[in-house]
C-alpha positions as a LaTeX table, in Angstrom:
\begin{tabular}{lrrr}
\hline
Residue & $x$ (\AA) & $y$ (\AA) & $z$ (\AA) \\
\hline
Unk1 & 9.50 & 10.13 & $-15.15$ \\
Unk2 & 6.54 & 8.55 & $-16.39$ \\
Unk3 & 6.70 & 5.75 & $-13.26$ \\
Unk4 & 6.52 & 8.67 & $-10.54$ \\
Unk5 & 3.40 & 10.26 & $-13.11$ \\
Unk6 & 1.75 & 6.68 & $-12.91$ \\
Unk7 & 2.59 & 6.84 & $-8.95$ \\
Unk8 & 0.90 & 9.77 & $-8.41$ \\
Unk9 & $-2.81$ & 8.79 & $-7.93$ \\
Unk10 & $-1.39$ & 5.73 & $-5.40$ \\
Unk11 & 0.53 & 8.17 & $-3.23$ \\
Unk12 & $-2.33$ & 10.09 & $-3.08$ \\
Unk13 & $-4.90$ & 7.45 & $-2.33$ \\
Unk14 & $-2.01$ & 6.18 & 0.52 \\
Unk15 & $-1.67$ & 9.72 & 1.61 \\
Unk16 & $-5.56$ & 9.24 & 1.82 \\
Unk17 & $-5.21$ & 5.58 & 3.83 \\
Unk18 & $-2.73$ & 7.45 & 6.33 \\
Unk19 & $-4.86$ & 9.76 & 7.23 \\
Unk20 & $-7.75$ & 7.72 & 7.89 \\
Unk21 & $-6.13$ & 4.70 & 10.15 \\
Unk22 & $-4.26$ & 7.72 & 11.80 \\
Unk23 & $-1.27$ & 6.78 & 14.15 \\
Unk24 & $-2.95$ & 6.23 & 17.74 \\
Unk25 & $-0.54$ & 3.85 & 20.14 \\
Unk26 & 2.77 & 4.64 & 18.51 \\
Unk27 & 5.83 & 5.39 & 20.61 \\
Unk28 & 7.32 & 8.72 & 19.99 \\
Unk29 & 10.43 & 10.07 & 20.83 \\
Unk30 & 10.90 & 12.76 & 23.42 \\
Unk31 & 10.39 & 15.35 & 20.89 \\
Unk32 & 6.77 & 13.94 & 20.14 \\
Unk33 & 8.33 & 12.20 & 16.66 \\
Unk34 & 7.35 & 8.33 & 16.07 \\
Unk35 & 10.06 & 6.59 & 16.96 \\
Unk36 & 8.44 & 3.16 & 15.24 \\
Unk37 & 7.57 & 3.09 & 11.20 \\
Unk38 & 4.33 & 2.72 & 9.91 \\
Unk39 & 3.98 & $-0.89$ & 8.51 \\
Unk40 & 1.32 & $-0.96$ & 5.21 \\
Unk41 & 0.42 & $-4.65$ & 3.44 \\
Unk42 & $-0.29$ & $-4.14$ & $-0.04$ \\
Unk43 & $-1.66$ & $-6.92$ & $-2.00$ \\
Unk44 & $-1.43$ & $-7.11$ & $-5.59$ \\
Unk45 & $-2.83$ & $-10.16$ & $-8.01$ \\
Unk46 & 0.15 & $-9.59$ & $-10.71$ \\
Unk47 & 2.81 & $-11.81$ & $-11.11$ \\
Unk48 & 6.22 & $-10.02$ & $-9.04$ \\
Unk49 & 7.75 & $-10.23$ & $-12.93$ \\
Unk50 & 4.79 & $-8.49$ & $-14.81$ \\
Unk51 & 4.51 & $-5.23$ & $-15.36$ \\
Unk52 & 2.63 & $-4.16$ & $-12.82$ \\
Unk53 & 3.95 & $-6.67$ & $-10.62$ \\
Unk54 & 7.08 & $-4.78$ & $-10.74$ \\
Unk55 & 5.55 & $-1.59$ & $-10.28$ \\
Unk56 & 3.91 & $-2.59$ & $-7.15$ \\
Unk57 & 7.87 & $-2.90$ & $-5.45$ \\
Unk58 & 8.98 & 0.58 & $-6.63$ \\
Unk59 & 5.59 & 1.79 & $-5.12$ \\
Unk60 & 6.48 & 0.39 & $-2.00$ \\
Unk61 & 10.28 & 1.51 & $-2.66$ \\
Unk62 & 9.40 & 4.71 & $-3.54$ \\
Unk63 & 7.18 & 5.14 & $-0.21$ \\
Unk64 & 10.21 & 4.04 & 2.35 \\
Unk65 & 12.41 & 6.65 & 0.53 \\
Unk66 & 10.03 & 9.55 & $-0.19$ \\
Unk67 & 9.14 & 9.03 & 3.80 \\
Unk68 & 12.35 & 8.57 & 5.22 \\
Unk69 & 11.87 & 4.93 & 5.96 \\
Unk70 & 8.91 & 6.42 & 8.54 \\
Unk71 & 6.10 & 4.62 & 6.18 \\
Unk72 & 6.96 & 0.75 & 5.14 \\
Unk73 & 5.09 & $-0.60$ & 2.57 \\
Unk74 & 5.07 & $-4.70$ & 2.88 \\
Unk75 & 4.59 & $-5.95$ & $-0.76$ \\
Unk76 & 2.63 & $-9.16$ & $-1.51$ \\
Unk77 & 2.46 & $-9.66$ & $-5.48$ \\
Unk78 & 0.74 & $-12.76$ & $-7.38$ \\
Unk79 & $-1.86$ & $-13.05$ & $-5.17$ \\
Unk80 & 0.04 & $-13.96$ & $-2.15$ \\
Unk81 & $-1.88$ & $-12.16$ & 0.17 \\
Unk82 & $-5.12$ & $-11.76$ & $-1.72$ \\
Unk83 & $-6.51$ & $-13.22$ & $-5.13$ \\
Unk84 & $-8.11$ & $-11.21$ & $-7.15$ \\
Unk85 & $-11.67$ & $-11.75$ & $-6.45$ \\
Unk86 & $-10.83$ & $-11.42$ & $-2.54$ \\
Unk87 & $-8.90$ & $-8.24$ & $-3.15$ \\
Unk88 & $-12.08$ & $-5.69$ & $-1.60$ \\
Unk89 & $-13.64$ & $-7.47$ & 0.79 \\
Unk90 & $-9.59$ & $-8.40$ & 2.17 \\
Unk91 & $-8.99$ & $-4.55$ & 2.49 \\
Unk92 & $-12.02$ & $-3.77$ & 4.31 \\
Unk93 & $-11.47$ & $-6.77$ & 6.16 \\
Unk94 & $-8.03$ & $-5.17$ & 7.35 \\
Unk95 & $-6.27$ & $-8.20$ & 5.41 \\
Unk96 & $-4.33$ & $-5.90$ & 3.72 \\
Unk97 & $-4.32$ & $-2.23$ & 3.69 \\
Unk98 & $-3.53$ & $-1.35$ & $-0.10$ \\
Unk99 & $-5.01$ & $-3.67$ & $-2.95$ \\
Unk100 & $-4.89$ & $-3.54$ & $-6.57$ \\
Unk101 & $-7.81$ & $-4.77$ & $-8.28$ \\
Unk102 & $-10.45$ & $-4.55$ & $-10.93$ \\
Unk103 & $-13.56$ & $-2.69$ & $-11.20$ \\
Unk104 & $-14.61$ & $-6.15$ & $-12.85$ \\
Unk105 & $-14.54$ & $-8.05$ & $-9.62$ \\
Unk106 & $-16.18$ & $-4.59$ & $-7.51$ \\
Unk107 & $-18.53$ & $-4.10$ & $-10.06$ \\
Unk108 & $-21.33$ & $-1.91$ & $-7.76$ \\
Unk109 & $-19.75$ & $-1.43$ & $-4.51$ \\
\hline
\end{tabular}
């Protein structure tokens, strides 16, 4: 229980991403229902085996289920995507559309 309490402020902040990068150019069934997932990168500067390294893949888990497999979450832990220090300026570059990072390395922005 306390994993799905910790997930709680991501889901919302990706409930938040959804809405803003909407769903323009998909391919929908007859019925008007997307016929192709939603694909999300999310970075994360953790090692896959910490902590939250480990968390990031039930996040991403969690996401596929919860949505049916309708919203994908693509995870990239230990910096494979982004480092640490790259983490902003990669997500509003488009790099990736989730990152975890540090008010330490955003400190103003």
């Amino acid at each position: 229980m306390k994993t799905k309490v910790k997930l709680l402020p991501v889901l919302l902040i990706l409930a938040l991403v959804l809405l803003a990068t909407g769903c323009g150019g998909e391919k929908t069934s007859p019925s008007g229902q997307s016929t192709e997932p939603i694909k999300l990168r999310f970075a994360n500067y953790y090692a896959a085996e910490s902590g939250p390294g480990t968390i990031g893949q039930v996040f991403a888990d969690d996401v596929k289920e919860i949505t049916n497999g309708r919203v994908i979450v693509e995870y990239y832990p230990g910096g494979m995507l982004l480092t640490a220090d790259k983490m902003y300026d990669g997500v509003v570059q488009g790099i990736a559309d989730i990152g975890l990072s540090n008010l330490g390395y955003t400190f103003g922005r």
